[in-house]
C-alpha positions in Angstrom: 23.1 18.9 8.5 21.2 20.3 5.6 18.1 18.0 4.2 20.2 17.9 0.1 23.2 16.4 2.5 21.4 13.5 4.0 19.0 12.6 0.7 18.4 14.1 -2.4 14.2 13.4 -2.7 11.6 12.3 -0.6 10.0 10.4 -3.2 11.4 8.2 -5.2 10.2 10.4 -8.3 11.7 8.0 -11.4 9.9 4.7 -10.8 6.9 6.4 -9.9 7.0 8.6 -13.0 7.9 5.7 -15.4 5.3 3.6 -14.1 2.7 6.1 -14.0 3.6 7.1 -17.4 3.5 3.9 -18.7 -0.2 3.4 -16.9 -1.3 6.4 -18.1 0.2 5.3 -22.0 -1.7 2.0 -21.6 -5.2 3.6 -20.8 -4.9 6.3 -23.2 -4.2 4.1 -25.9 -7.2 1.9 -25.0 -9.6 5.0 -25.0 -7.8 7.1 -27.8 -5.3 4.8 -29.9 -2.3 6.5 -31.9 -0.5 4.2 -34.4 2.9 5.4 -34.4 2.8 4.6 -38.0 6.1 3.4 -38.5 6.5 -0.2 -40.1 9.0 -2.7 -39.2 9.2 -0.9 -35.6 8.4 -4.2 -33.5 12.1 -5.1 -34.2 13.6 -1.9 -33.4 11.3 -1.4 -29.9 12.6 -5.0 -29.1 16.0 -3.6 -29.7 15.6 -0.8 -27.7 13.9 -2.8 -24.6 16.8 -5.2 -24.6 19.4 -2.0 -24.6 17.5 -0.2 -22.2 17.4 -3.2 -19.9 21.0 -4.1 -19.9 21.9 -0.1 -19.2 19.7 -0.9 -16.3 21.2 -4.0 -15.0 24.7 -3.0 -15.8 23.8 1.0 -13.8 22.5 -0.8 -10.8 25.1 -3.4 -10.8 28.2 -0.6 -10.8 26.0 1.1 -8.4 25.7 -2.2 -6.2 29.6 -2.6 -6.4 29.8 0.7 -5.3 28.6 0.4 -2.4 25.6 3.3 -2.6 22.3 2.8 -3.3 20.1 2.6 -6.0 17.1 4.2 -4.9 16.6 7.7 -5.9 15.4 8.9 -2.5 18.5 8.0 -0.7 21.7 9.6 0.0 24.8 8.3 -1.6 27.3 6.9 0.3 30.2 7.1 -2.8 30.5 9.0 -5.6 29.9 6.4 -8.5 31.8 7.1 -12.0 33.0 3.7 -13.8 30.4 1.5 -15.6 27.8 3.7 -17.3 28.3 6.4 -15.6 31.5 6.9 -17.5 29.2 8.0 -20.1 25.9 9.5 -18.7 25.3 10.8 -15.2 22.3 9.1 -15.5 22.5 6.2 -17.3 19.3 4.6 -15.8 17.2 7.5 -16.3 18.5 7.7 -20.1 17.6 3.8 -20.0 13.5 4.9 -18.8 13.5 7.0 -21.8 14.8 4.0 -24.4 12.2 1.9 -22.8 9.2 4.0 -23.1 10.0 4.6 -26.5 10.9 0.8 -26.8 7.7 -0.2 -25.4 5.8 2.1 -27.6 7.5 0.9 -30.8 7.3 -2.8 -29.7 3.1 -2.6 -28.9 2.3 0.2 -31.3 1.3 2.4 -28.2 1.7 6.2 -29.8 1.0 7.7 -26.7 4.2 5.9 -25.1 6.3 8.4 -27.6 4.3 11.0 -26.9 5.0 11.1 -23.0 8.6 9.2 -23.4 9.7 13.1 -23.3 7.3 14.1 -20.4 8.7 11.6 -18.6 12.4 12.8 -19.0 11.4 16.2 -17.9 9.8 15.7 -15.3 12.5 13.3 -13.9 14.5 15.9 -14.8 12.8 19.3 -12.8 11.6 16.3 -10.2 14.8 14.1 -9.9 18.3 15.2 -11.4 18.5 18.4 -10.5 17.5 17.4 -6.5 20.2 14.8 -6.9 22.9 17.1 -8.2 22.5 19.2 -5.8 22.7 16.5 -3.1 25.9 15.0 -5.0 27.6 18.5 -5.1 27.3 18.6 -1.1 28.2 15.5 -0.4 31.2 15.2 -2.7 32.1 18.7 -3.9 35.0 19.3 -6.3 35.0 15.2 -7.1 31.8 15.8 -8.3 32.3 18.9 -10.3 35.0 17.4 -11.9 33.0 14.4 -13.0 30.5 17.0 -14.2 33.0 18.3 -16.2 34.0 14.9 -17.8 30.6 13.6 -18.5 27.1 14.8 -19.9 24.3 14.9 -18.1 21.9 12.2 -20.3 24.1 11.0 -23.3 
């Protein structure tokens, strides 16, 4: 059986790259500050933490229900398309980006902004793509269909 079959990463890239990100925002905005410069943007990070975090919750709950697994590194066992994933195919990866740019509203980190996009990308070339390939051999045509029903981020 092919290594995509059994699991689509090694590493669980996402929550490494999130949290590293988010490190590496914190130190850099110590050492070098950038003021995102926008006013009344404590509300609107708060916001977007609270959204963020109930895409979360409500992802990995339908993904619970679902019997398969939340962890990036390991094979699904079903092919997951109610909840949030009615809308994105990857509705907590959509939710890291909100929260970095949440978090970086919310604290006034500019940096968080900055790399809020680095971290998509990369979870994107490190992540999604691994994973699609890994859902297309698992589930085939049920997952190309879904494909063709629902966007890839939003």
């Amino acid at each position: 059986m092919n290594e995509r079959r059994t699991r689509p990463n090694v590493v669980p890239w996402p929550p490494l790259l999130i949290v590293g990100l988010t490190a590496l925002a914190i130190a850099l905005q110590v050492i070098l500050p950038i003021d995102p410069g926008f006013s009344s943007s404590r509300i609107l990070g708060a916001v977007l933490i609270v959204a963020a975090l109930t895409i979360d919750l409500w992802a990995m709950k339908t993904l619970n229900d679902g019997r398969t697994t939340i962890l990036p590194n390991r094979g699904s066992s079903h092919l997951v398309t109610k909840g949030p994933f009615q809308f994105s195919r990857n509705p907590i990866y959509l939710a890291n980006l909100i929260l970095m740019v949440g978090l970086g509203l919310f604290f006034g980190n500019g940096w968080m902004l900055l790399l809020a996009p680095v971290d998509a990308l990369l979870t994107h070339i490190l992540a999604v793509k691994r994973e699609e390939n890994h859902l297309i051999a698992m589930f085939g045509f049920e997952y190309e269909a879904y494909c063709r029903r629902v966007r890839r981020w939003i």
